[in-house]
C-alpha positions in Angstrom: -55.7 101.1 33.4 -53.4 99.7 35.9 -56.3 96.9 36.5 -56.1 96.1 32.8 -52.7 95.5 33.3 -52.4 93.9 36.2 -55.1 91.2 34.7 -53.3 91.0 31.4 -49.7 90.4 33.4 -51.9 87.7 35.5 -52.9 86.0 32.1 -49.4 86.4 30.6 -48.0 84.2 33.8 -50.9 81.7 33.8 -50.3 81.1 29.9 -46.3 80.8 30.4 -47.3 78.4 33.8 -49.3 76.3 31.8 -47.2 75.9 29.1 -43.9 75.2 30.9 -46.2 72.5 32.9 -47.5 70.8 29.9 -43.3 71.1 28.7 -41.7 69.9 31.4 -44.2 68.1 33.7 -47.0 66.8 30.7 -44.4 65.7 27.6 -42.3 63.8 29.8 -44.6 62.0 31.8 -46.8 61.2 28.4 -44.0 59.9 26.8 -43.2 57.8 29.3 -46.5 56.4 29.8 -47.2 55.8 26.5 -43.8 54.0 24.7 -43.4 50.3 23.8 -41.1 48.7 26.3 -38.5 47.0 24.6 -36.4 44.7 26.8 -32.6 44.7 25.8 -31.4 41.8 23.4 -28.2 40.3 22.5 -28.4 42.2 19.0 -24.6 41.6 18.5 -24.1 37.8 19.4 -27.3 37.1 16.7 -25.9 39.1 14.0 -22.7 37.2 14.4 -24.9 33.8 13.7 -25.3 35.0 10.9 -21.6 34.4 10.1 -21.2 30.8 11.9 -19.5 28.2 10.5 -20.2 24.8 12.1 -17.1 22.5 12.8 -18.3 18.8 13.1 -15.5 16.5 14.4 -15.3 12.9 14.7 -12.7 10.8 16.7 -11.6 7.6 15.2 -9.7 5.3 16.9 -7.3 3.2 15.0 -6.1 0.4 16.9 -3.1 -2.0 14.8 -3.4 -6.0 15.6 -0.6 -7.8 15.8 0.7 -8.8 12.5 -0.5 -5.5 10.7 3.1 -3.8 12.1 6.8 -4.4 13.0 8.0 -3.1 16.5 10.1 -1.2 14.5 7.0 0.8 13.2 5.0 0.7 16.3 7.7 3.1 17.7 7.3 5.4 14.6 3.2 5.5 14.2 1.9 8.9 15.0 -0.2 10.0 18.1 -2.6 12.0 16.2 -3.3 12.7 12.6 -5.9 15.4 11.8 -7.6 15.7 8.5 -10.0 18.7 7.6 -12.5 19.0 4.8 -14.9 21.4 3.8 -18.1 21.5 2.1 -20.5 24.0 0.5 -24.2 23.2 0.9 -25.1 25.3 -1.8 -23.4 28.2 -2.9 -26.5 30.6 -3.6 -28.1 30.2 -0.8 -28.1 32.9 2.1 -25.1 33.7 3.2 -24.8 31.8 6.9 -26.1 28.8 5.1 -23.8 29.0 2.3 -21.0 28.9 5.3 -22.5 27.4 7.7 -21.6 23.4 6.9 -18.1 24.1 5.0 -15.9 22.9 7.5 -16.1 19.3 8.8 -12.9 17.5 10.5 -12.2 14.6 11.8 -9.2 13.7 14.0 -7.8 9.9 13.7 -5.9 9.2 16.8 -3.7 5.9 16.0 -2.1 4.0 18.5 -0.7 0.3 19.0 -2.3 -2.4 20.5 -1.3 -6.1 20.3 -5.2 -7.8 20.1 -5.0 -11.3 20.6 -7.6 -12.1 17.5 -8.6 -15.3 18.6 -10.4 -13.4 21.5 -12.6 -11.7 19.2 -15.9 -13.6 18.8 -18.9 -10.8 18.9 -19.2 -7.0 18.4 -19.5 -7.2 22.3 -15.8 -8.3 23.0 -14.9 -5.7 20.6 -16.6 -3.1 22.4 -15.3 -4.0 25.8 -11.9 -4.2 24.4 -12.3 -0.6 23.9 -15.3 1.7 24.9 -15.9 4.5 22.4 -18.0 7.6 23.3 -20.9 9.2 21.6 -19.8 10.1 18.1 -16.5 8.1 18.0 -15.7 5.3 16.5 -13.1 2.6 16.8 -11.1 0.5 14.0 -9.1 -2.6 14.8 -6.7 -2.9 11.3 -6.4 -6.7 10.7 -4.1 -8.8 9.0 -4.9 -10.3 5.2 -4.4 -13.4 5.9 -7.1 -13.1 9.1 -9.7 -15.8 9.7 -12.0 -13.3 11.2 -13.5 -12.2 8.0 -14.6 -14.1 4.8 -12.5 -14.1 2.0 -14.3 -11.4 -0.3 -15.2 -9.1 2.8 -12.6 -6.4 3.9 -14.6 -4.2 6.3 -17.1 -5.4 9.2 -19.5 -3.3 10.7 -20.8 -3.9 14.1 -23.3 -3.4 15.9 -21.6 -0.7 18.4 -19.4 1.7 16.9 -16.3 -0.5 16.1 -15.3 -2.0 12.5 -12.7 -4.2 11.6 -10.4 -3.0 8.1 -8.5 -6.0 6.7 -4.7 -4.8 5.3 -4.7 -5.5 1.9 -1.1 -7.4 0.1 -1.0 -4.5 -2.5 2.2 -2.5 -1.0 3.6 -5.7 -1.0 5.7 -7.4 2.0 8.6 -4.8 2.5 5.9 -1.9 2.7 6.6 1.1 5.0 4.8 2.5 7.9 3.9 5.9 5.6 2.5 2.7 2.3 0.4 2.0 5.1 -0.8 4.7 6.4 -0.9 5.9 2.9 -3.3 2.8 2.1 -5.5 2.9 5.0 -6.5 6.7 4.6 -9.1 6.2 1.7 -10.3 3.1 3.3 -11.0 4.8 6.7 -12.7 7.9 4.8 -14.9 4.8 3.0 -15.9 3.3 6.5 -16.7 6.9 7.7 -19.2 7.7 5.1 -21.0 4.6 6.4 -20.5 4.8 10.1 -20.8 8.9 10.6 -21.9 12.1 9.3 -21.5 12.7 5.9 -22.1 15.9 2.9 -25.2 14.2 1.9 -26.6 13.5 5.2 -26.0 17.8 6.1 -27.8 18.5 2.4 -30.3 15.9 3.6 -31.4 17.7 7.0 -31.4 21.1 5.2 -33.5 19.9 2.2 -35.9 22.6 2.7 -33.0 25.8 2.4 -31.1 23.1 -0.3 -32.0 23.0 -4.0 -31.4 20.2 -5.7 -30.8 19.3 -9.2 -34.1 18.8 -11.2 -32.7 15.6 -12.4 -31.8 14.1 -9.0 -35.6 13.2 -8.4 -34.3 10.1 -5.9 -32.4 12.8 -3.8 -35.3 14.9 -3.5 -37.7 12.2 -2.4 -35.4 10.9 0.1 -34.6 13.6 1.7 -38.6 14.7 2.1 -38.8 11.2 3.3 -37.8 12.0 6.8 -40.2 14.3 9.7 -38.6 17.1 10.7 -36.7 17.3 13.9 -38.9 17.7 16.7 -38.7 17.4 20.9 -41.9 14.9 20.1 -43.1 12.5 18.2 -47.2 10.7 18.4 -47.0 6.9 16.7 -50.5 5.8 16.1 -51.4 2.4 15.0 -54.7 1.9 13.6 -56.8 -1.2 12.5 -58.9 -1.3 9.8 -61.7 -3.7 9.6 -64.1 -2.4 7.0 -66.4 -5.6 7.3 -66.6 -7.0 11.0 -69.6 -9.3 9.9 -67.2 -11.2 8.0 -64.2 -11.2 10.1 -63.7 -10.6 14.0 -60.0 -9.0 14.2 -57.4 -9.7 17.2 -54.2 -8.2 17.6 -51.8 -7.7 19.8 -50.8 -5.0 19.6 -49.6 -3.8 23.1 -47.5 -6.9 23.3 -46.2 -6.3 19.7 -45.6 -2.8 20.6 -43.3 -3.9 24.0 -41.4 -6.5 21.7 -40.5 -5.0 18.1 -41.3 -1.2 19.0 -40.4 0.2 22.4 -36.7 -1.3 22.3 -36.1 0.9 19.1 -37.8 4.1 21.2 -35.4 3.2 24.3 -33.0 3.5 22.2 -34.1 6.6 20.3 -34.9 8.6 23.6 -31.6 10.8 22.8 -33.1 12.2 20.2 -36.8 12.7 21.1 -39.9 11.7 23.5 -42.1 9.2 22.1 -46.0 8.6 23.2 -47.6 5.3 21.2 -51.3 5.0 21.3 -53.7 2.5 18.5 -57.3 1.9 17.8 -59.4 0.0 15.8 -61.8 1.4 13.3 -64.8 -0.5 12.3 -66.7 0.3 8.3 -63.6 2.1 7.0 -62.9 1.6 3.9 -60.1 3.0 1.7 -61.0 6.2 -0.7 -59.6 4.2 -4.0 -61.8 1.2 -5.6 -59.3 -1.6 -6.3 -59.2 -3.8 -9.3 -59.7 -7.2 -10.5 -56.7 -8.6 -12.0 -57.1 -12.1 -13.7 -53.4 -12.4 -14.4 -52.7 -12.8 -10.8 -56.2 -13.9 -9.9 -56.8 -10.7 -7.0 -57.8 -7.6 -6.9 -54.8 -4.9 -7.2 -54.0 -1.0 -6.3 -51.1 0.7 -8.2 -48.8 3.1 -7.2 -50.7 5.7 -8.9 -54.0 5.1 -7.4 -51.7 5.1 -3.7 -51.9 8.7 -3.2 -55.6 9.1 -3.1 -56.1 6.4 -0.2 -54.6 8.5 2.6 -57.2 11.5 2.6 -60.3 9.3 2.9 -58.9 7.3 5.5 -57.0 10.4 7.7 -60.6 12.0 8.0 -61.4 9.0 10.5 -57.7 9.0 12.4 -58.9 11.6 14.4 -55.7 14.1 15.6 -54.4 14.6 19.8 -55.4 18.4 19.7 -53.8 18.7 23.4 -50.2 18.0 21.4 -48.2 20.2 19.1 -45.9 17.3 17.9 -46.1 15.4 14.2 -48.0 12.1 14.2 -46.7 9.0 12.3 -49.7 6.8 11.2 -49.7 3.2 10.9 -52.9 1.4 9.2 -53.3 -2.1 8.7 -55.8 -2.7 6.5 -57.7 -6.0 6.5 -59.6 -6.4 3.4 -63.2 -7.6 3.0 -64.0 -10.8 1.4 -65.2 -9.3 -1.5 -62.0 -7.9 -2.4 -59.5 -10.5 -0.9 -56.5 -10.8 -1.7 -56.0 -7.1 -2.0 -52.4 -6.5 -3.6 -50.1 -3.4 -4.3 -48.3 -3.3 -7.2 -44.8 -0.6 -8.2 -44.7 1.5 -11.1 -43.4 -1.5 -13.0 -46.6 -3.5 -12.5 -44.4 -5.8 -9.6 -46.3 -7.0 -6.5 -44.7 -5.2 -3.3 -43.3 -8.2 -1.4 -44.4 -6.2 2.0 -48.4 -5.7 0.8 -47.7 -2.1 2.4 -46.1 1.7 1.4 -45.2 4.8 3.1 -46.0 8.5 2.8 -43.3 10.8 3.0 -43.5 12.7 6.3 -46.8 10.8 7.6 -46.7 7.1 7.8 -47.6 4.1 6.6 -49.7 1.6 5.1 -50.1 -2.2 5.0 -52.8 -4.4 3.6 -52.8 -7.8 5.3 -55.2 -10.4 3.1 -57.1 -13.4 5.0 -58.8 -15.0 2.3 -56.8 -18.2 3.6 -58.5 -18.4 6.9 -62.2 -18.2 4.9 -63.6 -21.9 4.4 -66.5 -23.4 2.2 -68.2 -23.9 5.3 -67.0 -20.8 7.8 -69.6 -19.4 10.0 -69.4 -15.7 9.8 -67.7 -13.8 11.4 -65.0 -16.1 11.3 -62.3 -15.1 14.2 -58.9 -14.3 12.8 -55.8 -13.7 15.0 -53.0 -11.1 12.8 -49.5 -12.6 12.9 -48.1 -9.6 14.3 -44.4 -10.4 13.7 -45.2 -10.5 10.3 -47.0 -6.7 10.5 -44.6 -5.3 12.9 -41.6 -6.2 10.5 -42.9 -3.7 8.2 -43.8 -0.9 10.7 -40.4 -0.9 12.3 -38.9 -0.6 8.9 -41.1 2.3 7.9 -41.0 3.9 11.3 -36.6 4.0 10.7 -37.3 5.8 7.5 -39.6 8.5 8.6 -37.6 9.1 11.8 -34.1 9.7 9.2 -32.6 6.6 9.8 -30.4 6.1 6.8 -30.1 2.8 5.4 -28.5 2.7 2.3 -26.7 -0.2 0.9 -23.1 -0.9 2.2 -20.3 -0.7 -0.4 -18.6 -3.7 -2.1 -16.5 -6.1 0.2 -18.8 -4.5 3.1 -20.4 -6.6 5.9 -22.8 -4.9 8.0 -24.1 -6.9 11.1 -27.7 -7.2 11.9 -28.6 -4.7 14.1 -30.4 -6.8 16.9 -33.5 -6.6 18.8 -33.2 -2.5 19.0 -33.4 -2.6 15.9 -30.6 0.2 15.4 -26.9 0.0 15.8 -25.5 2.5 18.0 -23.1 3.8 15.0 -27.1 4.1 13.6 -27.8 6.4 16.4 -24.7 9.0 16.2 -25.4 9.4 12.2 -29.1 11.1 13.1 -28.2 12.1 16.5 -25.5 14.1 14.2 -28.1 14.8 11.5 -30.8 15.8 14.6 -28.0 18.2 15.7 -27.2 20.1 12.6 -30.7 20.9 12.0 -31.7 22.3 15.1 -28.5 24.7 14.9 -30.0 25.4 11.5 -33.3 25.9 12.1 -33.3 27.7 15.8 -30.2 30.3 14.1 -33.5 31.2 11.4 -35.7 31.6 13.8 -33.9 34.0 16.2 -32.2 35.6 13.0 -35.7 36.3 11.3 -37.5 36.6 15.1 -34.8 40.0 15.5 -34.9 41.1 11.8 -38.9 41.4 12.7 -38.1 43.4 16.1 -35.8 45.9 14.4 -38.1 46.9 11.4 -41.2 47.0 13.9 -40.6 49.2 16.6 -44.1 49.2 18.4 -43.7 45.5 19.1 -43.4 44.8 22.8 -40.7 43.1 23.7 -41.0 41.8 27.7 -38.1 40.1 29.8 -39.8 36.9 29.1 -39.3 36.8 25.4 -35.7 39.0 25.9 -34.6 35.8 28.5 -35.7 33.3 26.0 -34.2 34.5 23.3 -30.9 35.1 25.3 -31.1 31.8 26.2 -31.1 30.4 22.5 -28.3 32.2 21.8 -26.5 30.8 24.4 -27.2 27.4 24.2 -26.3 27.8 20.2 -22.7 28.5 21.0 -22.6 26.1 23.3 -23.7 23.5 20.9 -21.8 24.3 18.5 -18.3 24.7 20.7 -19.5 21.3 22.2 -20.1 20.2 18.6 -16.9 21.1 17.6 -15.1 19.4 20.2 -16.7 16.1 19.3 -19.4 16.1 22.0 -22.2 14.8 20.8 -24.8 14.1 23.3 -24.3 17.6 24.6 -24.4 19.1 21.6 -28.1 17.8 20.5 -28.6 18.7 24.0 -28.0 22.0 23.5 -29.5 22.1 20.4 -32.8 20.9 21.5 -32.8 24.0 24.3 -32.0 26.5 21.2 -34.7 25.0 19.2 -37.1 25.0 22.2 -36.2 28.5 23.7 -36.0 30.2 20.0 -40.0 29.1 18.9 -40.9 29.8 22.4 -39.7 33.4 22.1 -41.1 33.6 18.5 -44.4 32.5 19.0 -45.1 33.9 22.1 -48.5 35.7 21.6 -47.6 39.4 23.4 -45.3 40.2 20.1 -48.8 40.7 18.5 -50.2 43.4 21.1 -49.3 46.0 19.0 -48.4 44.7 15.9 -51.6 46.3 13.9 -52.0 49.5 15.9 -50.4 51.8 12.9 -49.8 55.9 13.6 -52.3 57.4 12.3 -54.7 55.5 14.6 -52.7 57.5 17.3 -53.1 60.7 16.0 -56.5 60.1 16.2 -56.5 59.7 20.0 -54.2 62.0 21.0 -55.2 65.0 18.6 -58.7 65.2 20.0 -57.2 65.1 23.7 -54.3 67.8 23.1 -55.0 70.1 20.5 -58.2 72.3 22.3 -55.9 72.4 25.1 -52.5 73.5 22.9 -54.5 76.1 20.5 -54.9 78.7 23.3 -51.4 77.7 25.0 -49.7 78.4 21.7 -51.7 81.7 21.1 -51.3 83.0 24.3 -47.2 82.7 23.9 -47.8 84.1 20.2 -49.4 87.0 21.9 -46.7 87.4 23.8 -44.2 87.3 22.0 -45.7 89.7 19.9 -46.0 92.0 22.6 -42.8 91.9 23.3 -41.4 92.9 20.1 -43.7 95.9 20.3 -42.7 97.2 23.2 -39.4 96.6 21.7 -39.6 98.2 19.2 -41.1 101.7 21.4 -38.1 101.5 23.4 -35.8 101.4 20.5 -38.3 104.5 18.7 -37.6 106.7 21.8 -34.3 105.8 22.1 -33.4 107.3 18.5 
C-alpha cells in the first residue's frame, strides 16, 4: 500500500510538473515564436489625413508705374492685402477629398515703384526689374494712355512670370486709391486664372475621384487627356515605313530631338525624369484600310476609324520591361505609294491641318505624305529626307498636352507672348508644377490611408521596420508638403510630394505584406492540433484526476468530522 501511494504521489507531481511547464515555460515561448510582428506606425498622424485641408497660396506682386498714382496715394497703398477663397471639389465624394481642396488663398503684396516705361523692351527687362520666385508672380499696373501695349490689348503675358494690366479711364480722372484698387481686384483675379492654379485645374488633376456632369463631355475628355503624375516618363518616337522598296526614309531625329525636344525636358526636369529613345519599323502598316475619296482626290481616315489604328500598330512598339514608368508614343507614318496622300479628316468631314491626332494618355500620331517627291521617271526606292521641323511642330504640341500643359485660349483684350525655344513659359511651368503637386498629396494620402485601413482589418499581415520607416516617411514628407505648400513654396513642396508619392507605393507594394496574407485560422488549427492535443489529453486528465481526488478526500474529512 504505501508503494501504491508513494507511485501515485510520484505521478500526481510529474502531471502537475508537466503542466505548470507547458503553462509557464511552453505557452509563452509558443506564443512568442509564433505571432506576426507588427512594427509600430504613425496610426494617429494618418487618420488625421484623413481630415486635411490643403491651403494653396500664391504671391502676387503688384508693382504701380508712374502715372498710375499720386504721391499722395503712394503714401496710402497698403503693404499687404490677402484674399481667401474656398472651393468644393465635389461634395459627395469621400470625406478628405470633399475638404481637401476648399481652401485656396492668395496674398497680393502691393507696393510703389516708379518704372521708367521707356526701359521696358522684352519680358527679360521685366524680369530683371524684379525676380519672382517659383509660384509668384509679378504685375507692373500701367497707364491707359501707355504705348507699351496696342490699343485693344489690356493685359500682356510674358514669357516669365510677370504681366503688364493697363488702368482703364472708367473711374474717371479724380478716382481714389480704394476706385482703384477696387477696379484692379477682378482684373488681377482674371490674370490669375491664366497665369496660376485654378478650381478647374484641382478638378482636372483629381478627375479620376471627380465626377463630372454627363453633359460636360469636353471636361471629361480633357481632363483624361493628361498621364498621370509620375517620377518618370519613356518618349518613344517611331518611324513607320510600310514600303521601303518604294521609299528609303531619313530623319533626323537625334538632331531634331536636341533642338525642338530636350529644351522643353530641361525645362520640365522639376517635375519629372525624362529618357527619349526612337526606331524605325520597316512593313508596318496601320490596322484600319483607308479610303479613296474623289472629292479631294486622296485617300482619307475619319475620326471614327482613328481608334482602331493604335492596337495593330502598339503590338510592334515593343515596351522597356526594365522600367515601371508610362510611355508616350510618337509614330510618323509615311504612307505607301499606293495610298498617297493619306489624309485625316474631324467628325465634320474637315481635313486636320496637322495630318496627325493624339490618344488620350498614350501618344500620338502623324501621317506625313510624299507623293510630291515620286516622279514619272523615279527609280525606286526613291530617297526622301523628312522635314523634321515640320514633324516636330506637331510632336511638341502633343507632347504639352499629354504631360498637362494647359493651353486654353486667353481671354478678350489678352496678349500672351510666344513662349520661345523651351517651348513653355515659366508661368507654364508653376501652373503643372502646382497641378503635379496637388495630385501627389492626393494620391500618396490614398495610398497610406487605404495601405493602413488594410493593416488594421488584417492582423496576420507582417509589418517589418522597412515598410513601418517608409510609411513614416510618407507621412512626413506630406505635412511638409503641404505646410511648404501653404506657405507658397513651391519647388519644395512638389519636392516633397514626389518623396510621399515614392515612399507611400514603395511601402504598399512591397511584396512581404503578402507572406501571410492567405494563411487563414483554420489552416493553424490544423498544425497545431495534431502537435498539442496527444500531449494535452493526458495532462488535462491527470489534473481532472486530481482534482477529483481531492474533493474525495474532502469530503472523508468533512464525513468524520460530523
Amino acid at each position: 500500500m504505501a508503494t501504491a501511494e508513494v507511485e501515485r504521489r510520484r505521478g500526481q507531481l510529474a502531471a502537475l510538473s508537466i503542466a505548470a511547464v507547458v503553462i509557464i515555460v511552453g505557452v509563452p515561448l509558443w506564443w512568442r515564436t509564433t505571432e506576426t510582428y507588427r512594427a509600430w506606425l504613425p496610426v494617429s498622424q494618418i487618420k488625421q489625413l484623413a481630415k486635411l485641408q490643403l491651403q494653396l497660396s500664391a504671391d502676387v506682386e503688384v508693382v504701380f508705374a508712374r502715372g498710375t498714382v499720386t504721391p499722395e496715394q503712394q503714401k496710402k497703398v497698403p503693404l499687404t492685402q490677402t484674399q481667401e477663397e474656398e472651393h468644393a471639389v465635389d461634395g459627395d465624394l469621400m470625406k478628405w477629398f470633399r475638404r481637401l481642396f476648399r481652401r485656396m488663398k492668395r496674398a497680393c503684396s502691393f507696393c510703389v515703384f516708379m518704372l521708367c516705361l521707356q526701359e521696358i523692351q522684352s519680358d527679360e527687362s521685366l524680369h530683371t526689374l524684379s525676380e519672382s520666385p517659383c509660384g509668384s508672380l509679378v504685375f507692373y499696373v500701367i497707364p491707359e494712355l501707355s504705348l507699351l501695349l496696342p490699343k485693344d490689348t489690356d493685359v500682356y503675358i510674358g514669357q516669365r512670370r510677370t504681366a503688364l494690366l493697363r488702368v482703364s479711364s472708367q473711374v474717371g480722372v479724380g478716382r481714389t486709391l480704394e476706385q482703384l484698387l477696387a477696379q484692379l481686384e477682378p482684373r488681377i483675379k482674371q490674370v490669375l486664372q491664366v497665369m496660376s492654379f485654378s478650381h478647374t485645374d484641382v478638378s482636372a488633376v483629381l478627375s479620376d475621384r471627380v465626377r463630372f456632369n454627363p453633359d460636360s463631355k469636353e471636361g471629361i475628355a480633357d481632363s483624361m487627356r493628361a498621364f498621370k503624375s509620375s517620377p518618370g516618363y519613356e518618349i518613344t518616337f517611331s518611324l513607320l515605313n510600310p514600303d521601303p522598296t518604294s521609299h528609303q526614309l531619313h530623319w533626323d531625329i537625334e538632331g531634331a530631338v536636341q533642338t525642338y525636344i530636350q529644351p522643353l525636358l530641361t525645362k520640365l526636369s522639376p517635375v519629372a525624369n525624362f529618357s527619349i529613345d526612337s526606331q524605325t519599323l520597316y512593313y508596318s502598316v496601320l490596322g484600319v484600310k483607308p479610303r479613296f475619296d474623289s472629292s479631294c482626290d486622296a485617300y482619307t481616315l475619319n475620326a471614327d476609324s482613328l481608334a482602331h489604328v493604335i492596337n495593330p500598330v502598339e503590338a510592334r512598339l515593343g515596351s522597356n520591361a526594365a522600367s515601371s514608368n508610362p510611355v508616350l508614343n510618337f509614330l510618323l507614318y509615311v504612307p505607301d505609294a499606293h495610298h498617297s496622300p493619306l489624309k485625316i479628316q474631324d467628325h465634320r468631314k474637315q481635313e486636320v491641318p496637322s495630318n496627325a491626332f493624339h490618344s488620350p494618355r498614350w501618344g500620338g500620331i502623324m501621317v506625313y505624305n510624299v507623293n510630291g517627291f515620286y516622279e514619272p521617271e523615279a527609280e525606286l526606292p526613291v530617297d526622301i529626307s523628312i522635314n523634321m521641323a515640320e514633324v516636330m511642330g506637331v510632336f511638341l504640341a502633343q507632347l504639352r498636352l499629354l504631360l498637362g500643359v494647359q493651353s486654353s485660349p486667353p481671354p478678350p483684350g489678352f496678349l500672351v507672348a510666344p513662349r520661345g525655344s523651351s517651348g513653355l513659359a515659366d508661368w507654364e511651368l508653376d501652373r503643372l508644377m502646382w497641378s503635379r503637386c496637388v495630385e501627389n498629396i492626393a494620391t500618396a494620402t490614398t495610398t497610406i490611408t487605404s495601405l493602413a485601413q488594410l493593416l488594421d482589418q488584417i492582423s496576420n499581415i507582417v509589418i517589418n521596420d522597412n515598410i513601418a520607416e517608409q510609411v513614416s516617411s510618407a507621412v512626413n514628407s506630406l505635412q511638409l508638403a503641404v505646410a511648404e505648400l501653404e506657405a507658397g513654396n513651391l519647388k519644395y513642396a512638389l519636392q516633397l510630394s514626389k518623396e510621399a508619392i515614392l515612399a507611400s507605393e514603395k511601402a504598399f507594394f512591397d511584396p512581404s505584406l503578402l507572406h501571410l496574407l492567405y494563411f487563414p485560422d483554420d489552416q493553424k488549427f490544423a498544425i497545431y492540433i495534431p502537435l498539442f492535443l496527444p500531449m494535452c489529453v493526458p495532462i488535462l486528465l491527470s489534473l481532472i484526476k486530481m482534482a477529483s481526488e481531492a474533493r474525495q478526500k474532502r469530503r472523508e474529512k468533512l464525513a468524520k468530522k460530523d
